[in-house]
C-alpha positions as CSV (number, residue, x, y, z in Angstrom):
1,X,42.7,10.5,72.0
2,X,42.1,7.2,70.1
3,X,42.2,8.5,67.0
4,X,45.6,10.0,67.3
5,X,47.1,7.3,68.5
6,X,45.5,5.4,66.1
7,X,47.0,7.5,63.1
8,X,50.7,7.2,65.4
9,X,50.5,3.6,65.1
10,X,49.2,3.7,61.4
11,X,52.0,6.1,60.8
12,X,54.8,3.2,62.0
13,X,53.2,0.7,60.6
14,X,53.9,2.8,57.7
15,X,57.8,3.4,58.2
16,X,58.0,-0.6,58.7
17,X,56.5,-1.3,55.4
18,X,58.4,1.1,53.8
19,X,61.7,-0.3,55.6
20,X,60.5,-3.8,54.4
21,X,60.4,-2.7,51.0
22,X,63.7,-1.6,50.9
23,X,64.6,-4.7,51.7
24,X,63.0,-6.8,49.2
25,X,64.5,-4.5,46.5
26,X,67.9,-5.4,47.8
27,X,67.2,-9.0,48.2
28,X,69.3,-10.9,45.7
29,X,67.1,-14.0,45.4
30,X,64.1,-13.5,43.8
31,X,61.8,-15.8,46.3
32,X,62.7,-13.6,49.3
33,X,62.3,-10.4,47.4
34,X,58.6,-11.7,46.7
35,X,58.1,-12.4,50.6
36,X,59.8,-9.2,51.2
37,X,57.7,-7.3,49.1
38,X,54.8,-9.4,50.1
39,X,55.0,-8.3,53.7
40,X,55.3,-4.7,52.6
41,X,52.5,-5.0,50.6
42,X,50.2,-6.4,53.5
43,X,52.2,-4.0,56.5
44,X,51.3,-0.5,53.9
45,X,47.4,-2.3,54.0
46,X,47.6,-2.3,57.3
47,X,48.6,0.9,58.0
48,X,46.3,2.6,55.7
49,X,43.1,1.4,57.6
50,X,44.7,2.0,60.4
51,X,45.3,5.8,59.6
52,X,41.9,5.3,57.3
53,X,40.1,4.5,61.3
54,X,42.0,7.1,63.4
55,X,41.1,10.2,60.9
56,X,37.4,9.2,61.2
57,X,38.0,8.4,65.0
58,X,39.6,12.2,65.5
59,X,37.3,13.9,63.3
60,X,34.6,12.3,64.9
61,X,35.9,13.8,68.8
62,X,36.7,16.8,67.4
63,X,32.8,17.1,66.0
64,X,31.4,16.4,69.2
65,X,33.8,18.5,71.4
66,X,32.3,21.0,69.0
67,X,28.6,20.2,69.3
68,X,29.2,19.9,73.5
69,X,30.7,23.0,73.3
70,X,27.9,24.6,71.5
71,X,25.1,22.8,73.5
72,X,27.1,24.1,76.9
73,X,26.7,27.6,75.8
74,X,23.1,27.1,74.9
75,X,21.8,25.7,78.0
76,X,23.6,27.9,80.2
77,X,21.7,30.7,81.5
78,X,22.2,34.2,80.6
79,X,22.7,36.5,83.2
80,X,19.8,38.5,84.3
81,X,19.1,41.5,86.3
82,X,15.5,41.6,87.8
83,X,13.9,44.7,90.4
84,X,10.8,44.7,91.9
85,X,8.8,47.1,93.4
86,X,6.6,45.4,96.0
87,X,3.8,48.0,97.4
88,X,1.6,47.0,100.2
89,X,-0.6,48.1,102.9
90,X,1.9,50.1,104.9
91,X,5.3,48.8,103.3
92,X,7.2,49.3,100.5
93,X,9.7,46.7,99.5
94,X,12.4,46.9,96.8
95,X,13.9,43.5,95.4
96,X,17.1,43.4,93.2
97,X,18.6,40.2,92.0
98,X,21.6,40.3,89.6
């Protein structure tokens, strides 16, 4: 769940530095292209580790949703089916579980 929001948030941080940089290029004055571009530059950063963090995060659940999965299935008991034949001094018992 974390990580997905995390790569949703990395993805908008990515679609505002993008939007940024279109700005600096249409910036006429150089100084506020260079801020503009410089904001894009640390926003796309951003959004990379951000991404970068929720791709581990997600592949890390969806390892150990895997690995509970499998350990579920291991400890859970197969089902058996027993009979006994119990012979005693006179009786004669029968005993089936499933």
């Amino acid at each position: 769940m974390i990580g997905s929001v995390s790569l949703g948030v990395g993805l908008a941080l990515a679609a505002a530095a993008l939007s940024r940089h279109d700005d600096a290029v249409n910036d006429l004055t150089p100084a506020g292209g260079r801020e503009k571009q410089a904001s894009a530059v640390s926003l796309m950063h951003t959004a990379n580790l951000t991404m970068i963090a929720g791709g581990t995060l997600a592949a890390a659940g969806i390892v150990w949703w895997i690995i509970d999965a499998a350990s579920v299935r291991r400890s859970a008991k197969p089902p058996t089916t027993e009979a006994r034949l119990h012979v005693g001094p006179g009786s004669v018992a029968a005993l089936v579980t499933f």
